[in-house]
C-alpha positions in Angstrom: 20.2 5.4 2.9 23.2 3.9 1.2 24.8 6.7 -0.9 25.8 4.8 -4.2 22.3 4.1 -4.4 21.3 7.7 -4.7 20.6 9.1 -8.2 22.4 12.1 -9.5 19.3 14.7 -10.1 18.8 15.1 -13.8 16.1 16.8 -16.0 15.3 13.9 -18.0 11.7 14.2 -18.5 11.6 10.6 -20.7 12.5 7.2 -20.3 15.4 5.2 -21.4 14.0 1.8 -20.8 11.0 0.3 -22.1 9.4 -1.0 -18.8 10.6 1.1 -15.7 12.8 3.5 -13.9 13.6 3.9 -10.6 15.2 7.1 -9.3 16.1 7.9 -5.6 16.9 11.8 -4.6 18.4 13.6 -2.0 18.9 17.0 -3.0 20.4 20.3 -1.4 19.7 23.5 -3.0 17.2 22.1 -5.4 15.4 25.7 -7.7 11.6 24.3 -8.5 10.7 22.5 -11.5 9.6 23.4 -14.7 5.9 21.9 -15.4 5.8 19.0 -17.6 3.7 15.8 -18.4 5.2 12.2 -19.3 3.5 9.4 -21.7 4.1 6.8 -18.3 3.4 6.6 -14.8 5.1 8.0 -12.3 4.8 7.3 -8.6 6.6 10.0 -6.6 7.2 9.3 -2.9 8.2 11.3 -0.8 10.8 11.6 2.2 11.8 14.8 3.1 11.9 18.6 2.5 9.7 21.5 2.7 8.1 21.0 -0.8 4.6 21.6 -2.9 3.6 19.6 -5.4 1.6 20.9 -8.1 -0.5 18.1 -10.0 -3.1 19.7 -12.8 -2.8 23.2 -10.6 -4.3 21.0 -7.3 -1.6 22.1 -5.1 0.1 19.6 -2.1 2.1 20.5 0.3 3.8 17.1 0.5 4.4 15.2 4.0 6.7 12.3 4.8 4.7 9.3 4.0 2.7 10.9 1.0 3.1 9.0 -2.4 1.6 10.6 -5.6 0.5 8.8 -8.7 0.6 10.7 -11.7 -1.3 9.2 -14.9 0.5 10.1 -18.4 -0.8 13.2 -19.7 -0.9 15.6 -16.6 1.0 18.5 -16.0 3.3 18.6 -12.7 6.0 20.2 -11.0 7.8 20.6 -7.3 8.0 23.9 -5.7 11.0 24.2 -3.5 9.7 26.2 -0.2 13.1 25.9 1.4 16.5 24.8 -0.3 18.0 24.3 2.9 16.9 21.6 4.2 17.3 18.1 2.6 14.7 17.1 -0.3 14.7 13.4 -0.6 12.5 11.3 -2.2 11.6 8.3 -5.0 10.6 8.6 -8.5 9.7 5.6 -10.3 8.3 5.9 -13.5 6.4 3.2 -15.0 5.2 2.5 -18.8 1.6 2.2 -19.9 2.4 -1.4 -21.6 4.4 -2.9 -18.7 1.5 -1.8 -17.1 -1.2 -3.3 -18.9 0.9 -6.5 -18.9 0.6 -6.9 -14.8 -3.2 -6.3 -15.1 -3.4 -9.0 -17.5 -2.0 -11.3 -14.6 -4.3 -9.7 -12.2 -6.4 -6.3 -11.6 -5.3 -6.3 -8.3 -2.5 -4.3 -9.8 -5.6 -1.0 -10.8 -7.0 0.1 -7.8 -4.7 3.6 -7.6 -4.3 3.7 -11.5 -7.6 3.8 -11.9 -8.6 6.3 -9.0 -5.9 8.6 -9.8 -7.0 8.4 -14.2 -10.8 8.0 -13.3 -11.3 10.3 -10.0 -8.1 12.4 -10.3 -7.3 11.1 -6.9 -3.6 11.4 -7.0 -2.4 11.7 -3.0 -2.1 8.7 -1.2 -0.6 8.2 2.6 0.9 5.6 4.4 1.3 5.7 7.9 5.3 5.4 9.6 4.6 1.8 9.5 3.7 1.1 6.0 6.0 3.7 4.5 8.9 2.1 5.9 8.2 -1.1 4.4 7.4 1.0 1.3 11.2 2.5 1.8 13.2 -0.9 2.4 11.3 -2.4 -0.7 12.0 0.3 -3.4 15.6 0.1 -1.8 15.7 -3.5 -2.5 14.8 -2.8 -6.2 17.5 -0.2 -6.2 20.3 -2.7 -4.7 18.6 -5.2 -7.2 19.3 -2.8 -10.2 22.8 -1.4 -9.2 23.8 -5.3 -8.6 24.5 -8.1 -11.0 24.0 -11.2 -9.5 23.0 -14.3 -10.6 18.7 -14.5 -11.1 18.6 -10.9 -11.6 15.7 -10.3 -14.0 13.6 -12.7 -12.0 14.6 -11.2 -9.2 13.7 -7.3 -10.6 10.6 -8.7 -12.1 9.4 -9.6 -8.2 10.6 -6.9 -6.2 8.4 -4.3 -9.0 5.2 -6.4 -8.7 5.5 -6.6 -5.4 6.0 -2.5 -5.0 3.1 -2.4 -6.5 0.8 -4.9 -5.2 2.1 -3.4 -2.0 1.0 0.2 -2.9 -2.4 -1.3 -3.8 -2.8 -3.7 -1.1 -1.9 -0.8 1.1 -3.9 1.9 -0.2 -7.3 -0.5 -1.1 -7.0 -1.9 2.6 -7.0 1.8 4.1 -10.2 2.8 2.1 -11.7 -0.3 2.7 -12.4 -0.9 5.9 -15.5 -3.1 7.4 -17.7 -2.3 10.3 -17.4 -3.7 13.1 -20.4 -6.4 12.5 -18.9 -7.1 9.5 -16.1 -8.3 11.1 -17.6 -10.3 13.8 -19.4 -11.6 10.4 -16.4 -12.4 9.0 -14.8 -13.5 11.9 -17.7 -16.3 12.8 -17.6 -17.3 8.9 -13.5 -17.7 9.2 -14.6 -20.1 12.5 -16.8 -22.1 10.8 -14.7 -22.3 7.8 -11.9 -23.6 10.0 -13.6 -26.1 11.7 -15.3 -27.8 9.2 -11.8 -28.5 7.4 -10.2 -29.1 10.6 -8.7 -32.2 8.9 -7.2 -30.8 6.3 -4.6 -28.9 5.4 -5.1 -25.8 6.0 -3.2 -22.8 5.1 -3.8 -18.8 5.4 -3.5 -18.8 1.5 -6.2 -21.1 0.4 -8.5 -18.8 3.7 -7.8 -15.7 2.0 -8.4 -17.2 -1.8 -11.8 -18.7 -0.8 -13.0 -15.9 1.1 -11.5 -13.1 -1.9 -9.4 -11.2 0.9 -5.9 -10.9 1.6 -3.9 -12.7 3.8 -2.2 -9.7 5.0 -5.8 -8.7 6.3 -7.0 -11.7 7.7 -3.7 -12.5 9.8 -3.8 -8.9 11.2 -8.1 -9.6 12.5 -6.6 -12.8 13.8 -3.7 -10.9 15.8 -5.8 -7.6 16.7 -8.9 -10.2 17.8 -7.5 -12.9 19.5 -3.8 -11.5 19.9 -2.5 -14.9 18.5 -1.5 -15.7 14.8 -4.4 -17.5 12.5 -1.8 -20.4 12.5 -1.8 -20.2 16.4 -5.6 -20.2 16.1 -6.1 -23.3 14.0 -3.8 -25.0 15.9 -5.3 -24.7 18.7 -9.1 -25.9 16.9 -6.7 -28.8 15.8 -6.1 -29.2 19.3 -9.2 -28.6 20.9 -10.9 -31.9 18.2 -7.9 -33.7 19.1 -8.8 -33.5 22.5 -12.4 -34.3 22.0 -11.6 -37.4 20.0 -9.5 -38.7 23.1 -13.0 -38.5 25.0 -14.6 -41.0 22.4 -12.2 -43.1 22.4 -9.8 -42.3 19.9 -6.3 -43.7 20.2 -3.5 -41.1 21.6 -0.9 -42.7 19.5 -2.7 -41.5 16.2 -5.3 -39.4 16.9 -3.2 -36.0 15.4 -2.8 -37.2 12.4 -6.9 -37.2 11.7 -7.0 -33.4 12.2 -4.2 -32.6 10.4 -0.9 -32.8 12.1 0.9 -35.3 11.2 4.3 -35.1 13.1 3.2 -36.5 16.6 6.5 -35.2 18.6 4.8 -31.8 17.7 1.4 -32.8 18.5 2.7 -34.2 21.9 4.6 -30.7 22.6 1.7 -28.5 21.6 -1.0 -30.6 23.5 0.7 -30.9 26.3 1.8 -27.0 27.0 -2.4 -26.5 26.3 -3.3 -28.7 28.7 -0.8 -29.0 31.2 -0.5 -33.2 30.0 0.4 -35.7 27.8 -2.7 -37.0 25.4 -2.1 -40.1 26.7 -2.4 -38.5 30.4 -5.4 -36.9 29.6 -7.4 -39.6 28.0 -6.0 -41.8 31.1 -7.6 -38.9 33.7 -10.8 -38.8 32.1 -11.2 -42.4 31.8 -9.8 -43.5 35.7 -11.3 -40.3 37.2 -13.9 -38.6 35.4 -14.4 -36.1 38.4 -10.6 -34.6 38.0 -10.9 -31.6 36.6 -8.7 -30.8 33.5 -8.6 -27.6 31.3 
């Protein structure tokens, strides 16, 4: 981590700004906190140390990868189990109205809030994978703040909603996950859904938006499934009714652009590394020698 990013440890219990603060620590020597309770959010992530947290006397002994949300109101403090090792770790606090003004744009933005406020749920944990992305994107913020470059409230405005749909997204995807029929379900409905807009222009956003999931999800039952991309995947469906078409008749030279691709040096690339031949060549094979076999 880049040390003029790091945050000087301070007692400040309150924040400064109206919308958000983000804080990250790496501490020596820290003594244990006092117990408090804020008016905001915070969202306390944690890196390293040998460390319990104590949320409304439910006591955690915190592990790299563990990210707390603490709702306004409820009393919490760190208890140092050894000062001699690093304790590193984010605090972002968060304010009730900026809040409220993200789940105006969306509720996707609630899931852990309303866990954490509703079900006192207030550990979550991301695996090595997902905390690092969790890491490089509160780092981003962090460059983002300590910078001053051109765009830059646009700029912080993105990388907090995206934290955040991230955490949610993460967290909601973890707790949420189908049976195995539900996926073959899913995947059959995906199928059929692709191939009756073969022709048009698909894209993984409009999939995810019709069928209320994420895109994040559906790419990675594409990839674990077929072990190709859902772009790979409707290419080749694109493919596959090209080829078909070629069998009825259809004319090589423009065939693509009826199932949606509509740059033909592309279309002549990707058709012929599936089937080992031009479209020309294969409509020429079938026709002169229907007995040769082709894939």
């Amino acid at each position: 981590m880049r040390k003029e990013l790091q945050s000087a440890f301070n007692t400040r219990q309150y924040m400064v700004t109206k919308d958000y603060e983000l804080f990250y620590y790496n501490d020596l020597h820290s003594k244990d906190g006092k117990s408090h309770r804020h008016d905001y959010y915070e969202f306390y992530i944690f890196v390293e140390g040998k460390v319990t947290l104590i949320i409304d006397k439910q006591k955690y002994v915190m592990k790299p990868g563990d990210a707390y949300v603490i709702p306004p109101g409820i009393f919490h403090y760190a208890q140092i189990l050894d000062n001699t090792v690093h304790y590193r770790r984010f605090v972002f606090w968060i304010s009730t109205k900026y809040l409220d003004s993200l789940n105006q744009q969306t509720s996707d933005f609630d899931y852990v809030i309303k866990r954490s406020v509703e079900q006192e749920k207030y550990l979550y944990h991301f695996d090595k994978e997902k905390f690092n992305s969790l890491q490089n994107k509160l780092m981003q913020l962090l460059e983002e703040m300590h910078a001053d470059r051109y765009g830059k409230e646009f700029a912080l405005t993105h990388d907090v909603n995206d934290i955040f749909l991230f955490i949610n997204r993460t967290v909601y995807e973890s707790e949420n996950v189908p049976s195995t029929k539900e996926k073959d379900n899913l995947l059959k409905d995906l199928g059929i859904y692709i191939e009756n807009h073969i022709d048009e222009p698909l894209n993984l956003n409009e999939i995810a938006e019709h069928f209320y999931l994420s895109k994040y999800y559906i790419s990675h039952l594409f990839s674990e499934t077929y072990g190709i991309s859902i772009h790979q995947y409707i290419l080749k469906k694109r493919l596959e009714a090209c080829k078909n078409a070629l069998l009825n008749g259809a004319k090589s030279s423009t065939v693509s652009f009826d199932y949606g691709i509509h740059d033909y040096s592309s279309f002549y690339r990707a058709f012929k590394k599936e089937y080992g031949v031009s479209p020309k060549e294969y409509q020429d094979v079938y026709i002169n020698d229907p007995g040769k076999k082709v894939k």
